[in-house]
N, CA, C and O of each residue as an XYZ file, in Angstrom:
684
protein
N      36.990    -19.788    -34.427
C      36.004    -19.833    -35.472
C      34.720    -20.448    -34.925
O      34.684    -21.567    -34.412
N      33.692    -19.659    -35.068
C      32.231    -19.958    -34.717
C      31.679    -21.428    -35.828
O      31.801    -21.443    -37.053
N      31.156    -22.403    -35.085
C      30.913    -23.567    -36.009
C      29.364    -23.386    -36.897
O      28.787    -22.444    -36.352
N      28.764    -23.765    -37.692
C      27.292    -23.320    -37.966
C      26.412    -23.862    -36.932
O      25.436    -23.202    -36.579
N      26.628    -24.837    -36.489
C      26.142    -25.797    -35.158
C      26.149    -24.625    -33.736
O      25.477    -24.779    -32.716
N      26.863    -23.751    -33.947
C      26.799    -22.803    -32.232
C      26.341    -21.421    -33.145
O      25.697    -20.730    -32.356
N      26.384    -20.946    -34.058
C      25.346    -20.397    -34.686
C      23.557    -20.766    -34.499
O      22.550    -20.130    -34.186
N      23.794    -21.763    -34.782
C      22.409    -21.877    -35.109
C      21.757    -22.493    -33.378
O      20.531    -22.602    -33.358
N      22.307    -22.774    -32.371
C      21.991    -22.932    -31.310
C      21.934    -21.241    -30.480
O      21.043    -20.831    -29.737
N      23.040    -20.602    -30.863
C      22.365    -19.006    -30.286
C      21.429    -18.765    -31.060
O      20.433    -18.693    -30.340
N      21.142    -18.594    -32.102
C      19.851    -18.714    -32.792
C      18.645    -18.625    -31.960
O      17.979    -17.666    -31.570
N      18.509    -20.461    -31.724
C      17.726    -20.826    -31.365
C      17.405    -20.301    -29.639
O      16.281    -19.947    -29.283
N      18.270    -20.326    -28.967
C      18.650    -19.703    -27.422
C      17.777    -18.460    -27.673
O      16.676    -18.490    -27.124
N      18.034    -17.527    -28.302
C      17.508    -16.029    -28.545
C      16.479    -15.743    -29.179
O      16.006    -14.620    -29.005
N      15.898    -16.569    -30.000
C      13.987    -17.109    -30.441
C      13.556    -17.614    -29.429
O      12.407    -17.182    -29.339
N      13.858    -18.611    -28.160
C      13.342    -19.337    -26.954
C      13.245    -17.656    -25.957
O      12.210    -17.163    -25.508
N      14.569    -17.121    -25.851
C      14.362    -16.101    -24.770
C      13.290    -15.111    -25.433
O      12.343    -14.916    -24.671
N      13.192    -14.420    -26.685
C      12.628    -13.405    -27.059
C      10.955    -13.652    -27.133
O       9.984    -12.905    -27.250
N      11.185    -15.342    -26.980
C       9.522    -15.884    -27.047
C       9.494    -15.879    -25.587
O       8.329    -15.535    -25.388
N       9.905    -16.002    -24.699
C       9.915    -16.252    -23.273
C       9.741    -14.776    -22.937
O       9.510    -14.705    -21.730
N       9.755    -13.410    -23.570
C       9.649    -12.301    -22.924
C       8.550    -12.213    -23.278
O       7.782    -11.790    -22.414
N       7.928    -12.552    -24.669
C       6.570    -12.140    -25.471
C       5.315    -12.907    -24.089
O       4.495    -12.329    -23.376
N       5.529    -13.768    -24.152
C       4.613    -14.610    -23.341
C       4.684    -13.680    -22.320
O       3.732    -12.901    -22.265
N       5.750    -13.526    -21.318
C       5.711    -12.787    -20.243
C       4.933    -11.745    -20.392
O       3.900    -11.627    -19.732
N       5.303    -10.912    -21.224
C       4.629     -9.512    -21.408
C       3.097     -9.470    -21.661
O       2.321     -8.603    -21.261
N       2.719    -10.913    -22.629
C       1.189    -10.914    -22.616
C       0.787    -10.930    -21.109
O      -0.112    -10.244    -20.622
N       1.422    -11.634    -20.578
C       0.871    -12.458    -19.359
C       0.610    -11.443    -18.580
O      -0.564    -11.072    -18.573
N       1.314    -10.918    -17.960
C       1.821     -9.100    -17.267
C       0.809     -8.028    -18.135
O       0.997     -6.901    -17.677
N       0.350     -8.018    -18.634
C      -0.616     -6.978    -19.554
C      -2.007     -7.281    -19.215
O      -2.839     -6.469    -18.810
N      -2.233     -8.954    -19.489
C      -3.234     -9.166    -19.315
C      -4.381     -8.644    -18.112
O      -3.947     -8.150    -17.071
N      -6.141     -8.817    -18.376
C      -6.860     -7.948    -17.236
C      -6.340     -9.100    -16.277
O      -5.928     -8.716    -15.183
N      -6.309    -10.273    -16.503
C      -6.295    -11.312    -14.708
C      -5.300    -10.937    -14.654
O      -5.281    -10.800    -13.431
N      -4.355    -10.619    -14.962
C      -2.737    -10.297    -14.270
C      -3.039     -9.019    -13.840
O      -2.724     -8.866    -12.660
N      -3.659     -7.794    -14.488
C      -3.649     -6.750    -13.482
C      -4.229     -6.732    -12.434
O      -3.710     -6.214    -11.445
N      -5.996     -7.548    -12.390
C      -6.784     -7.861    -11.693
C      -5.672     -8.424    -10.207
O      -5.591     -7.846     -9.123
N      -5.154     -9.318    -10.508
C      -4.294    -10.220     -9.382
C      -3.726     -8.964     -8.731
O      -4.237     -8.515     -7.705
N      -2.710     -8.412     -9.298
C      -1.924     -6.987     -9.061
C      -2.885     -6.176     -7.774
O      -2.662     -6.175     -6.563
N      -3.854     -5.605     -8.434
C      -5.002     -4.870     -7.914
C      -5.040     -5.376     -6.563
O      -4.656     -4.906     -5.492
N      -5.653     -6.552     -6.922
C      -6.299     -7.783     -5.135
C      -5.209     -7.552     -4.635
O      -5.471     -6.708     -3.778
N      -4.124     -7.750     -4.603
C      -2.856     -7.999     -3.423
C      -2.296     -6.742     -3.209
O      -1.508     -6.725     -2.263
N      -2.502     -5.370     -3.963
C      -2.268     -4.484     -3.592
C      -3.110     -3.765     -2.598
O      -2.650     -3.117     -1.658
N      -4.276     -3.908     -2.846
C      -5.456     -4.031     -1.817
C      -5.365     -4.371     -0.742
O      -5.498     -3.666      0.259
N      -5.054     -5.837     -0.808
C      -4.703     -6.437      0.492
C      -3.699     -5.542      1.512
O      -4.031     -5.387      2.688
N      -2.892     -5.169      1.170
C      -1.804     -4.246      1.235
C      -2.483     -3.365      2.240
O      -2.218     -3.215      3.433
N      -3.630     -2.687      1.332
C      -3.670     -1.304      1.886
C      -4.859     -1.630      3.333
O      -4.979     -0.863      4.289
N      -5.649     -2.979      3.148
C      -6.182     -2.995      4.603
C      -5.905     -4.071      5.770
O      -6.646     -4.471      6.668
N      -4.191     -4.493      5.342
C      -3.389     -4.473      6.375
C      -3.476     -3.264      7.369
O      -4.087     -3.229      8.437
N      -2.606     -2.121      6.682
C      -2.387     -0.819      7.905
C      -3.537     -0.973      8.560
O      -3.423     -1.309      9.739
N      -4.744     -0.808      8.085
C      -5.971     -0.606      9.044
C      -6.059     -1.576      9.956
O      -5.897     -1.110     11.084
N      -6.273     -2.886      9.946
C      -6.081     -3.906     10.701
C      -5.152     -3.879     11.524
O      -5.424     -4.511     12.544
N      -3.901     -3.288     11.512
C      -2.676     -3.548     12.702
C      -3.001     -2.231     12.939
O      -2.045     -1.858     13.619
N      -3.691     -1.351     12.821
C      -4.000      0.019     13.623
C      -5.175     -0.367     14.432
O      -5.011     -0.230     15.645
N      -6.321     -0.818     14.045
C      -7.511     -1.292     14.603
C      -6.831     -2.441     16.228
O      -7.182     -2.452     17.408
N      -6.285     -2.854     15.828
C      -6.078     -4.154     16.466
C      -4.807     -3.529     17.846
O      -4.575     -4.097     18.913
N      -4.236     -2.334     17.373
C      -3.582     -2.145     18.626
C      -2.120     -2.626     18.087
O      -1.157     -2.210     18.730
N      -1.943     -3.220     17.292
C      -0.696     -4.005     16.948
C       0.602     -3.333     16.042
O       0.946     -3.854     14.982
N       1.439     -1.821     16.723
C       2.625     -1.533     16.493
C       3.342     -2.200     15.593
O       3.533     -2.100     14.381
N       3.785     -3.077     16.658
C       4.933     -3.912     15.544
C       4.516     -4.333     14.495
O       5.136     -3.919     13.515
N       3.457     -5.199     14.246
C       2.626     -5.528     12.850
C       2.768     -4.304     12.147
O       3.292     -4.307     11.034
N       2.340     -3.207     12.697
C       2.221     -1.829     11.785
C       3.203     -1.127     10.745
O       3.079     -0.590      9.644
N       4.556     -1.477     11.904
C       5.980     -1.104     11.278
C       6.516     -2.137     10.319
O       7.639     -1.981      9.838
N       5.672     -3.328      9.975
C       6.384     -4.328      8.849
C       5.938     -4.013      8.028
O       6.323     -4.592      7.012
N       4.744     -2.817      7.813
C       4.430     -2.438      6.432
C       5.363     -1.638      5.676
O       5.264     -1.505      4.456
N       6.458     -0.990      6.521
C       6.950      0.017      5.878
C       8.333     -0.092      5.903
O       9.111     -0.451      6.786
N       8.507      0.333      4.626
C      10.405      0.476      4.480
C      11.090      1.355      5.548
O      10.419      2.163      6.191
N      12.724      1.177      5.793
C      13.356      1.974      6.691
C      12.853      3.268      6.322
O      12.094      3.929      7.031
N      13.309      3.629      5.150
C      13.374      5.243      4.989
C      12.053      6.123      4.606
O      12.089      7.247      4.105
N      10.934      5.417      4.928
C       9.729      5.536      4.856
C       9.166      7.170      5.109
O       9.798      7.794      5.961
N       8.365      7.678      4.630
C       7.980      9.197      4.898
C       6.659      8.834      5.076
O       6.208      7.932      4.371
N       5.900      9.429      5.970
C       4.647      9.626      6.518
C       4.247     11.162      6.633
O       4.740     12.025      7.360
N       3.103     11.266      5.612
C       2.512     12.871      6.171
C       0.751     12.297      6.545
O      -0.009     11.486      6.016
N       0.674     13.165      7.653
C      -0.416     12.910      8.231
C      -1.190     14.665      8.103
O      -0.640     15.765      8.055
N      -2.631     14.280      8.082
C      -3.209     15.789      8.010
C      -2.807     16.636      9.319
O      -2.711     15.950     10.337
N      -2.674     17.369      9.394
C      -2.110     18.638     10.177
C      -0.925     18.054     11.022
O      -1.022     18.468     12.178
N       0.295     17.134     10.825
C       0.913     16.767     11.412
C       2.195     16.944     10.719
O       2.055     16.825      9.501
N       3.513     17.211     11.128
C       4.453     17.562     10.608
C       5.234     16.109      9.799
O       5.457     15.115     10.491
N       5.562     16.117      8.475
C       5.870     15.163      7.734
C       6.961     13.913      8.664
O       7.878     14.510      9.229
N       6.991     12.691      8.846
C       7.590     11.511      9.622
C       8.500     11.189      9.014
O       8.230     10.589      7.973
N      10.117     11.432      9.365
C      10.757     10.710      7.816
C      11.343      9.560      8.752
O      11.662      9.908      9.889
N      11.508      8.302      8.410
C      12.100      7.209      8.692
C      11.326      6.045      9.527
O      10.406      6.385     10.271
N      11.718      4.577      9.403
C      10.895      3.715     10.311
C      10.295      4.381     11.981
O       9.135      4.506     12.374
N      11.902      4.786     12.849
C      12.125      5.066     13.730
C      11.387      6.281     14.464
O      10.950      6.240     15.614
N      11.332      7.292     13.650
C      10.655      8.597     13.811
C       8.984      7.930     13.747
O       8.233      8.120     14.703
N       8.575      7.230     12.654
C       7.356      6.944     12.600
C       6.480      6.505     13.728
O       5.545      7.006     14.352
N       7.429      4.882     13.763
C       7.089      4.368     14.955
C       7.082      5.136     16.431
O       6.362      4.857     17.390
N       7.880      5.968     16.359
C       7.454      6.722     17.892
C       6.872      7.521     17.925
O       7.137      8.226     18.899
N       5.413      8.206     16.789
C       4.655      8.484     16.675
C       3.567      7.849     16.832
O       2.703      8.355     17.548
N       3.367      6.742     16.282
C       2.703      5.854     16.349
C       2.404      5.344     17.265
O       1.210      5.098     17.439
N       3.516      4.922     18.371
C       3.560      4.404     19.925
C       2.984      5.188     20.524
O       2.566      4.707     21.578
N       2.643      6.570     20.334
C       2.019      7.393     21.275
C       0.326      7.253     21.279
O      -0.471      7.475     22.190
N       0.098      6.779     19.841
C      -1.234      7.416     19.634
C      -2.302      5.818     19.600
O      -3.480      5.614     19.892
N      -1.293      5.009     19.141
C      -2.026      3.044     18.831
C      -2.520      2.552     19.964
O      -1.776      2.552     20.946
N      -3.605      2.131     20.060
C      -4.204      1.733     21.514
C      -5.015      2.410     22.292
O      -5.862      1.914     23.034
N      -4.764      3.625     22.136
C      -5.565      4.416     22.667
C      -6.645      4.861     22.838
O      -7.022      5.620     23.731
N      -7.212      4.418     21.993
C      -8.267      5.117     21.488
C      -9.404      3.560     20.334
O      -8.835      3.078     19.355
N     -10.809      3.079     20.691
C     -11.422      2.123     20.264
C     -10.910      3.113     18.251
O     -11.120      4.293     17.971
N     -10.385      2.237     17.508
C     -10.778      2.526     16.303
C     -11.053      1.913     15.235
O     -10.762      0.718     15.201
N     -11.708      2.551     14.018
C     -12.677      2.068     13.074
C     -12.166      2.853     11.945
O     -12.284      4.068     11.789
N     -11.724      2.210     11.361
C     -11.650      2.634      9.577
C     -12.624      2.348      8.412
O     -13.518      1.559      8.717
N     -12.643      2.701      7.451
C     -13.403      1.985      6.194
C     -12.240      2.731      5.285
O     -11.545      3.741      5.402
N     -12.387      1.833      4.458
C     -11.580      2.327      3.057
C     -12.608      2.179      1.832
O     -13.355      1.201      1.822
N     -12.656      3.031      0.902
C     -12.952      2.921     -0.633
C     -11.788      3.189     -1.421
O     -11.085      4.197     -1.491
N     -11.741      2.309     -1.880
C     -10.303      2.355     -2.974
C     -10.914      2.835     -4.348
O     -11.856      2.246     -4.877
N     -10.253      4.045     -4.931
C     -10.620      4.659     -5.904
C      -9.327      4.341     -6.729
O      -9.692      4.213     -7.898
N      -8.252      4.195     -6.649
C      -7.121      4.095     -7.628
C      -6.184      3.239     -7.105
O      -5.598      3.613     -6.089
N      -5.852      1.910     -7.697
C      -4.694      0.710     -7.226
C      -4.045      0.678     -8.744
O      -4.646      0.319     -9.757
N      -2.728      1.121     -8.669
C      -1.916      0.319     -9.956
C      -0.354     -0.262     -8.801
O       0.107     -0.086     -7.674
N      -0.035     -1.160    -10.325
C       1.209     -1.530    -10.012
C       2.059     -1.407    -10.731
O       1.757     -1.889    -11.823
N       3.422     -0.824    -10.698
C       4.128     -0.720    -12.038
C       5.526     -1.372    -11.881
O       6.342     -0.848    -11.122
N       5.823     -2.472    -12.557
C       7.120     -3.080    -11.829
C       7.060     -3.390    -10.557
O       6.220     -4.132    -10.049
N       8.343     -2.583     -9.760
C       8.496     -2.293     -8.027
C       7.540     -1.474     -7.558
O       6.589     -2.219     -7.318
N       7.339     -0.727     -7.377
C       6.350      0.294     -7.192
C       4.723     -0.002     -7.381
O       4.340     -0.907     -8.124
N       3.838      0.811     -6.669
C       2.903      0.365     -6.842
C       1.779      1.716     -5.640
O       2.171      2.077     -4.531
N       0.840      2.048     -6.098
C       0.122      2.791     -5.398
C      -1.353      2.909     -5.139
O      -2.096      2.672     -6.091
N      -1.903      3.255     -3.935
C      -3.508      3.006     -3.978
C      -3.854      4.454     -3.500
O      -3.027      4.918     -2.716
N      -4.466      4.921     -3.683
C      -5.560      5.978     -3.805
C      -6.710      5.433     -3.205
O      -7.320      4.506     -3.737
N      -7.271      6.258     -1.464
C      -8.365      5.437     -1.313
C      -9.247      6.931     -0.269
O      -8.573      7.820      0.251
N     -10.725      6.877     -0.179
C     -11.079      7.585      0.024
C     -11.395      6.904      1.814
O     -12.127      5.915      1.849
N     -11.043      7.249      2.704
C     -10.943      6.640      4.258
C     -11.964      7.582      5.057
O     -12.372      8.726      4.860
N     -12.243      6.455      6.207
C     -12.953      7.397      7.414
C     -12.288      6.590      8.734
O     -12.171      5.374      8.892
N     -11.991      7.420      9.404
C     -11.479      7.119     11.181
C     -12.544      7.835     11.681
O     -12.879      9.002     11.475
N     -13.371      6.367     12.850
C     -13.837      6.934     13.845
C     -13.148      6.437     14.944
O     -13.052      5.210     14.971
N     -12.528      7.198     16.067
C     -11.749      6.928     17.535
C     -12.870      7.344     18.523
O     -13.708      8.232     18.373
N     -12.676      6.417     19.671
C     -13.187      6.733     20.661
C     -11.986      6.550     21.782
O     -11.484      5.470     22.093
N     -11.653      7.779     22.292
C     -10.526      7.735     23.216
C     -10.939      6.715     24.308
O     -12.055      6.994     24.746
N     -10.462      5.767     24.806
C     -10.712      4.763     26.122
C     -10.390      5.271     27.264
O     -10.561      4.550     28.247
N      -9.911      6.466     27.437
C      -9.906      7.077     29.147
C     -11.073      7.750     29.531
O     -11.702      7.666     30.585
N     -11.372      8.748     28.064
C     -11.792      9.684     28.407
C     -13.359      9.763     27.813
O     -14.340     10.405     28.189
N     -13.123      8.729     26.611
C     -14.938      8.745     26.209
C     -14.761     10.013     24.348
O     -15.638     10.131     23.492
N     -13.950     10.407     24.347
C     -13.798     11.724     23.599
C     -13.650     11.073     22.403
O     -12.689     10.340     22.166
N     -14.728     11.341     21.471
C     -15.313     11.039     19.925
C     -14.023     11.896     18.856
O     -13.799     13.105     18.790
N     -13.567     11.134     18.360
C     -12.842     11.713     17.067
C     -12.955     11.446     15.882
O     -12.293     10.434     15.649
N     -13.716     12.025     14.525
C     -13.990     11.661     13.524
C     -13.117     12.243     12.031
O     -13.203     13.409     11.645
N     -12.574     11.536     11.565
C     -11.949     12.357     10.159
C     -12.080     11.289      8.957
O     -12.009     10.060      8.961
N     -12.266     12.091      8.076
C     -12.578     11.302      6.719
C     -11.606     12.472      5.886
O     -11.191     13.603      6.138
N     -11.510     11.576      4.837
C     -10.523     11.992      3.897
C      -9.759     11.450      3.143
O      -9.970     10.238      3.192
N      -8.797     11.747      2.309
C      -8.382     10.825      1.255
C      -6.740     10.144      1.675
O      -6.302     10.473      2.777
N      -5.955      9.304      0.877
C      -5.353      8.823      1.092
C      -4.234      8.101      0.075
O      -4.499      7.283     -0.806
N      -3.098      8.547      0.383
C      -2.023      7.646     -0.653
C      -0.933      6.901     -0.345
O       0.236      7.252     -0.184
N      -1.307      6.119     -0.297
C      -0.144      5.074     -0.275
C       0.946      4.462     -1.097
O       0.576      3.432     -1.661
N       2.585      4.918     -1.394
C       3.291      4.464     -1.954
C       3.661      3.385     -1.784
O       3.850      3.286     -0.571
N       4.027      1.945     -2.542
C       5.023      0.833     -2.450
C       5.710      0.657     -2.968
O       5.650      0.851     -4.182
N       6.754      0.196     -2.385
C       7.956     -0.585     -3.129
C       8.019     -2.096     -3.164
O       7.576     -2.755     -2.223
N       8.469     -2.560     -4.048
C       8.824     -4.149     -3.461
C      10.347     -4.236     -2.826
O      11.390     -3.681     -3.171
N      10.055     -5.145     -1.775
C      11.055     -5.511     -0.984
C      11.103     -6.790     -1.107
O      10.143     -7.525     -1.337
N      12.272     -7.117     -0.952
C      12.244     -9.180     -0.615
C      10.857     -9.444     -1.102
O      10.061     -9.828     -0.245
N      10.440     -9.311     -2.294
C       9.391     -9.900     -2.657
C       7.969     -9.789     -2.161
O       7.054    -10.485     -2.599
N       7.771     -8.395     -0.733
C       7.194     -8.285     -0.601
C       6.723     -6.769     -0.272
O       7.566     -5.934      0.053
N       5.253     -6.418     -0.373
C       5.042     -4.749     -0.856
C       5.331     -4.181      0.493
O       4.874     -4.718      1.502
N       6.265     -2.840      0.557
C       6.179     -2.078      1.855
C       5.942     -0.781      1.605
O       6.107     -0.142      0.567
N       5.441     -0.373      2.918
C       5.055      1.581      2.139
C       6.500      2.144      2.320
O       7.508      1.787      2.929
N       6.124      3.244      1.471
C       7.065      3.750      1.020
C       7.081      5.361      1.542
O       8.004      5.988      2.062
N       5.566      5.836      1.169
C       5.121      6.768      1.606
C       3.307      6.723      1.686
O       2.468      6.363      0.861
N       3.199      7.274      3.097
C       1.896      7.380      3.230
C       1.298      8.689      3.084
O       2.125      9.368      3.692
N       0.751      9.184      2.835
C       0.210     10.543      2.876
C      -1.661     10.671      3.296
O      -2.430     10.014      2.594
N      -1.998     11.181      3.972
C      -3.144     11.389      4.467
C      -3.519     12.844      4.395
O      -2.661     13.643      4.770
N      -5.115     13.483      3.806
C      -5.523     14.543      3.461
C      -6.750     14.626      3.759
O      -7.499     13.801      3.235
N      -7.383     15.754      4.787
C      -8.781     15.781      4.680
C      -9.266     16.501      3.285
O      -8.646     17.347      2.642
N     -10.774     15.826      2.950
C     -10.735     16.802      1.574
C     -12.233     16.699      1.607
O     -12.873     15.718      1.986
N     -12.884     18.255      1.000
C     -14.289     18.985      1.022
C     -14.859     17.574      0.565
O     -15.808     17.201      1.255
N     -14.485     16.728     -0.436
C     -15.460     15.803     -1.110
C     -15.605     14.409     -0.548
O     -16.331     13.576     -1.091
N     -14.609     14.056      1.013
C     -15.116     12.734      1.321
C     -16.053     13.250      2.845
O     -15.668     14.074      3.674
N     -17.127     12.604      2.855
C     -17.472     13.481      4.353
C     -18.508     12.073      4.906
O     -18.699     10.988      4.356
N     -19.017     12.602      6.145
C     -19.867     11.677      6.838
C     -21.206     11.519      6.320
O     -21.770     12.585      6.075
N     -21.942     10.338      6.063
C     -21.702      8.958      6.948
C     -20.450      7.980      5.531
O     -20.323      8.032      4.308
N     -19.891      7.318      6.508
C     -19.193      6.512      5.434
C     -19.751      5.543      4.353
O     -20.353      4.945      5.245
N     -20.041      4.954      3.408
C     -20.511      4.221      2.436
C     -21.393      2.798      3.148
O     -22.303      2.180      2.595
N     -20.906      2.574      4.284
C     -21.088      1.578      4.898
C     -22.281      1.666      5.858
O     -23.020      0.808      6.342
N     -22.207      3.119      5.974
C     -23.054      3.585      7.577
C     -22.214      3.711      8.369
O     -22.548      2.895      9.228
N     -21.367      4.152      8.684
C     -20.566      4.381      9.618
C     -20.072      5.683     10.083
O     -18.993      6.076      9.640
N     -20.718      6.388     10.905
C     -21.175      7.683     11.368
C     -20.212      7.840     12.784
O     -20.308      8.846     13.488
């Protein structure tokens, strides 16, 4: 037999939790909570550039989950860490490079989370002197992992509407 005393303490337990979700949910809705979301998803996305710029592989591969898919413009789709990275090993270093990003679309939803950004690569091969320029758009999937964002899927697209000079000047 239930006493009125453990009645009225689940009661109270389940007004504390149902107020403990309300708060949450304001909190999580709110613009500074998406705002926050936004910034660190950001951050996110000019990591890759930085451990590509910088020459730095291994840094590169902590962005991304094992089972990770990579499509690159005219390059045949990458499925897994392993496959990636030995794509990557071929091409990182090679070449002086320069990114810019404009981020046109960052959400976060739960686990998941994605940026939309309009990019420019300029390479200058270091053997040979040989100029490589592509601009174009860009998507980046995340997941959360251990608490922290990894791609999930990258996808890269040249497209008629991002073109040279970059926003910055960067020709």
């Amino acid at each position: 037999m239930i006493s009125h005393r453990g009645t009225a303490a689940r009661v109270l337990f389940l007004q504390l939790r149902l107020g403990s979700i309300a708060v949450l949910a304001a909190l999580l809705s709110s613009p500074m909570a998406l705002s926050d979301f936004e910034t660190e998803i950001a951050a996110e996305g000019g990591k890759w550039a930085h451990y590509y710029e910088q020459a730095d592989l291994d840094g590169l591969m902590t962005l991304y989950v094992e089972d990770a898919i990579v499509a690159l413009h005219g390059q045949p789709a990458l499925f897994g860490i392993d496959t990636i990275r030995d794509y990557f090993a071929q091409r990182i270093g090679k070449a002086e490079a320069t990114f810019e990003l404009d981020y046109e679309l960052r959400e976060t939803h739960g686990e998941l989370a994605y940026i939309i950004s309009k990019y420019w690569l300029k390479a200058t091969d270091k053997t040979t002197g040989a100029l490589y320029k592509e601009a174009g758009r860009s998507l980046l999937v995340y997941k959360k992992q251990d608490g922290q964002w990894k791609i999930a899927a990258d996808i890269d697209q040249t497209t008629p509407d991002v073109t040279w000079p970059a926003p910055s000047g960067l020709n």
